[in-house]
C-alpha positions in Angstrom: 0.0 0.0 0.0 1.7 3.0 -0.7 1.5 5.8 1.8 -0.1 9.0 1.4 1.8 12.1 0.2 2.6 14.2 3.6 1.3 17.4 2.4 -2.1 15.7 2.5 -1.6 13.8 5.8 -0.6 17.9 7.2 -4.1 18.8 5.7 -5.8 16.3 7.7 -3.6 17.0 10.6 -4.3 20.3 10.4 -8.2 19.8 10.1 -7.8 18.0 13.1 -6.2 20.3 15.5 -9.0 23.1 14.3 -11.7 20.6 16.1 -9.8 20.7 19.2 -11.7 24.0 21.6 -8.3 23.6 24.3 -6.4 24.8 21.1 -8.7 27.3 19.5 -7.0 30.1 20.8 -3.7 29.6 19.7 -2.1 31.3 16.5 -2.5 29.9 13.1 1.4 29.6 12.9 1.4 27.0 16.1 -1.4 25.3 14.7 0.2 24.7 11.0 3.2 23.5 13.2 1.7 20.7 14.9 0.2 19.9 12.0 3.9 20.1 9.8 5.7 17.9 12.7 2.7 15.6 14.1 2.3 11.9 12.6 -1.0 10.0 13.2 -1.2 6.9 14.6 -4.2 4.1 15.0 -4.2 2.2 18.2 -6.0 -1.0 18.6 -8.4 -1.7 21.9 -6.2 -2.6 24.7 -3.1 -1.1 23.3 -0.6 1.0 25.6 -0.3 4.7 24.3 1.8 5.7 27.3 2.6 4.6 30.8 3.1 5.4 34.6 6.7 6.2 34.8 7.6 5.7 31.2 9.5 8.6 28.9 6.8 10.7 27.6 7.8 12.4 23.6 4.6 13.5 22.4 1.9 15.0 23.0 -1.6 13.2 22.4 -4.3 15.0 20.7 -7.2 11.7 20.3 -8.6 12.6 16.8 -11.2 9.6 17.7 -11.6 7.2 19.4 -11.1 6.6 23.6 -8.2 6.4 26.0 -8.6 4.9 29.1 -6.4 6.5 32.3 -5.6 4.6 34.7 -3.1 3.7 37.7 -2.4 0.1 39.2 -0.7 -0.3 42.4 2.0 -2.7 43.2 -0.3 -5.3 44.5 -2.5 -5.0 41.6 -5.3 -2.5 42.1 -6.6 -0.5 39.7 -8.2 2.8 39.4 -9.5 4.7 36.4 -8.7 8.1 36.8 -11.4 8.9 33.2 -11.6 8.2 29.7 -10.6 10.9 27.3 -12.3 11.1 23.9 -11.8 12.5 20.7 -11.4 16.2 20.7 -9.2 16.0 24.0 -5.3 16.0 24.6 -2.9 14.5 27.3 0.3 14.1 28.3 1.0 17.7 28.6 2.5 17.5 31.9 5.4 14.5 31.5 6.3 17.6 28.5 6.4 20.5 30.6 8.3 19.5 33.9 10.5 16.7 31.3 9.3 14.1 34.1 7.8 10.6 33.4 4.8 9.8 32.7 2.1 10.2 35.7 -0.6 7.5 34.6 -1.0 4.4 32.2 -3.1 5.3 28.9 -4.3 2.4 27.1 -7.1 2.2 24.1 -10.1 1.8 24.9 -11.4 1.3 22.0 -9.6 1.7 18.3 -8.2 5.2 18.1 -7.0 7.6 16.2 -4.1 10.3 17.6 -2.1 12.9 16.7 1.1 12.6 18.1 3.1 16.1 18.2 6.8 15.8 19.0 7.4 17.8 22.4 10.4 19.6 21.0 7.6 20.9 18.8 5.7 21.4 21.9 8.3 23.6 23.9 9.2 26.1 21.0 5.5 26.8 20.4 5.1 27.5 23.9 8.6 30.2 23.7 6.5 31.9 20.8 3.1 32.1 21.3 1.5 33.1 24.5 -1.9 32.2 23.6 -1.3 28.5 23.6 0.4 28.8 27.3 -2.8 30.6 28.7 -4.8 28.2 26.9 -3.0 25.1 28.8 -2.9 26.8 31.9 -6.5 27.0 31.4 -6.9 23.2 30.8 -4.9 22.7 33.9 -7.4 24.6 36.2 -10.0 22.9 34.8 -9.1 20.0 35.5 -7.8 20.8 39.1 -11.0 21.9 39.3 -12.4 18.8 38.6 -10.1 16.3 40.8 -10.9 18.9 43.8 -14.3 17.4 43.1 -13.4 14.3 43.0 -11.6 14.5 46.0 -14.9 16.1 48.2 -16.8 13.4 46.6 -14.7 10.6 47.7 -14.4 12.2 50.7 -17.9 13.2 51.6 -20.3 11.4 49.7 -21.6 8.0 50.2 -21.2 5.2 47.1 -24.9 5.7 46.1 -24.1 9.3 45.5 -21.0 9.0 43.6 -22.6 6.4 41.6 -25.0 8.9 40.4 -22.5 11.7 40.0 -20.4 9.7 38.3 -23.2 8.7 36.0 -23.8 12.7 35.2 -20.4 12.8 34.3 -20.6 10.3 31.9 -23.4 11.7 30.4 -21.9 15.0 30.0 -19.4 13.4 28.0 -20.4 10.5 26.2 -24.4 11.2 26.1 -26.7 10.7 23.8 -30.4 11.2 23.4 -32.3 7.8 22.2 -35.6 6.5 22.3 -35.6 5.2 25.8 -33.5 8.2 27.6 -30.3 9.5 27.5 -27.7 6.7 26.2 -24.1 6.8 27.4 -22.3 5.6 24.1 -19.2 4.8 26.0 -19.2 1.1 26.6 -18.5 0.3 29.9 -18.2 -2.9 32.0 -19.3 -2.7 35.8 -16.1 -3.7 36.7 -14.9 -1.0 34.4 -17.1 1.6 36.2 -16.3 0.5 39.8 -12.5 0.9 39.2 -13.9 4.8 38.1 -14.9 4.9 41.6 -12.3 3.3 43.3 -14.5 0.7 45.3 -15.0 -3.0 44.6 -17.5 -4.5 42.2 -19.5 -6.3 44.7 -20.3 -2.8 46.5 -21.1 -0.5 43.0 -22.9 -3.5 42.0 -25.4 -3.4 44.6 -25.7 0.3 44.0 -26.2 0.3 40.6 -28.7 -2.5 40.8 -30.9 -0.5 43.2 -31.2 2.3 41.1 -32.3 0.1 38.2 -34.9 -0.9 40.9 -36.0 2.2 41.2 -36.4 3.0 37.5 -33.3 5.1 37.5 -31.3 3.4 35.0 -30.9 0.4 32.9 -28.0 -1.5 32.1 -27.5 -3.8 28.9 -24.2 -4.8 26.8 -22.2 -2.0 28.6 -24.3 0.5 28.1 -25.8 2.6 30.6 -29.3 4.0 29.7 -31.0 6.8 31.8 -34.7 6.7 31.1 -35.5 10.2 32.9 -32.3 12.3 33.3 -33.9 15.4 35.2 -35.1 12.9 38.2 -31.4 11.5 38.0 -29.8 15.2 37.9 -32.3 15.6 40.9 -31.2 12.8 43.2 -27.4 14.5 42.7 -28.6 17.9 43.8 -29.9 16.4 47.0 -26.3 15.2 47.8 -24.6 18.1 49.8 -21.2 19.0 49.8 
């Protein structure tokens, strides 16, 4: 198969990056960068993209597709941190303080990245100022959001991170179908009690009472929530 010529693999790359809002403030001349030095790459399900204490050399903008991010402990535990999806970018901070890489990332489904050298990276950060408010940006968002997660794991009992953490899901993966809202991102129970950091058994129970109570159904890793407002209203009933 012969490859395609690079000036139209830049065009895609460059389409790509303009889909990306955490970029969309940066100049036209970082942008056609990334897109001049960047190199796609297809990763199958269940394929390592980086890992926890491993070099990191590029940054990851997912063009499709979903990453799963994770950490294991030494006797085996796992936690999934979230799942980032197309339109999103990771890895930033292995690039900026040179260190290794803080989590594992690993496909969780076929995906499609742009992978931008972090030489690349670092000189567009020396020369345009609008990318390096737009990452610091990123970065309080997400503080923002593990500050959250922190009061929630802290504060709130399983039942009410289960529906949070259903919300969340929803917010990011949700779709509107003819029995509710649909959360296209397949998930395994197991696979959403590691999200919570509690064991199987325990979510289990929780999500099997609020399928009781008409809350939710489950089928083929899918999460379906029939009435969203009376779900958004059992979270608001949850103090912090």
């Amino acid at each position: 198969m012969i490859a395609p010529p690079r000036s139209s693999q830049q065009e895609h790359a460059r389409a790509a990056l303009a889909k990306i809002a955490d970029l969309e403030a940066c100049s036209e001349e970082t942008l056609d960068r990334f897109a001049a030095d960047g190199s796609f790459r297809i990763f199958k399900r269940g394929e390592s993209v980086s890992s926890r204490g491993g070099r990191i050399t590029t940054l990851c903008v997912i063009v499709n597709g979903s990453i799963e991010i994770s950490m294991t402990t030494e006797g085996g535990r796992r936690h999934v941190l979230r799942y980032a999806e197309g339109g999103q970018l990771f890895n930033m901070i292995g690039i900026l303080d040179d260190g290794a890489g803080i989590h594992d990332a690993v496909a969780h489904e076929e995906t499609v990245a742009l992978l931008i050298p972090k030489v690349s990276v670092l000189r567009a950060l020396d020369r345009d100022p609008q990318l390096s408010r737009a990452l610091l940006k990123l970065f309080c968002f997400r503080l923002r959001g593990l500050y959250d997660y922190i009061a929630e794991h802290t504060l709130l009992p399983l039942r009410a991170r289960c529906v949070r953490l259903l919300l969340t899901l929803v917010e990011s993966h949700g779709v509107e179908g003819p029995e509710g809202c649909i959360i296209m991102l397949k998930l395994s129970q197991e696979e959403f009690a590691e999200m919570l950091g509690r064991s199987r058994q325990s979510v289990n129970r929780e999500l099997r009472s609020l399928e009781n109570e008409g809350l939710i159904k489950t089928s083929y890793s899918q999460f379906v929530i029939p009435d969203l407002g009376r779900l958004q209203s059992l979270a608001g009933d949850q103090p912090f």
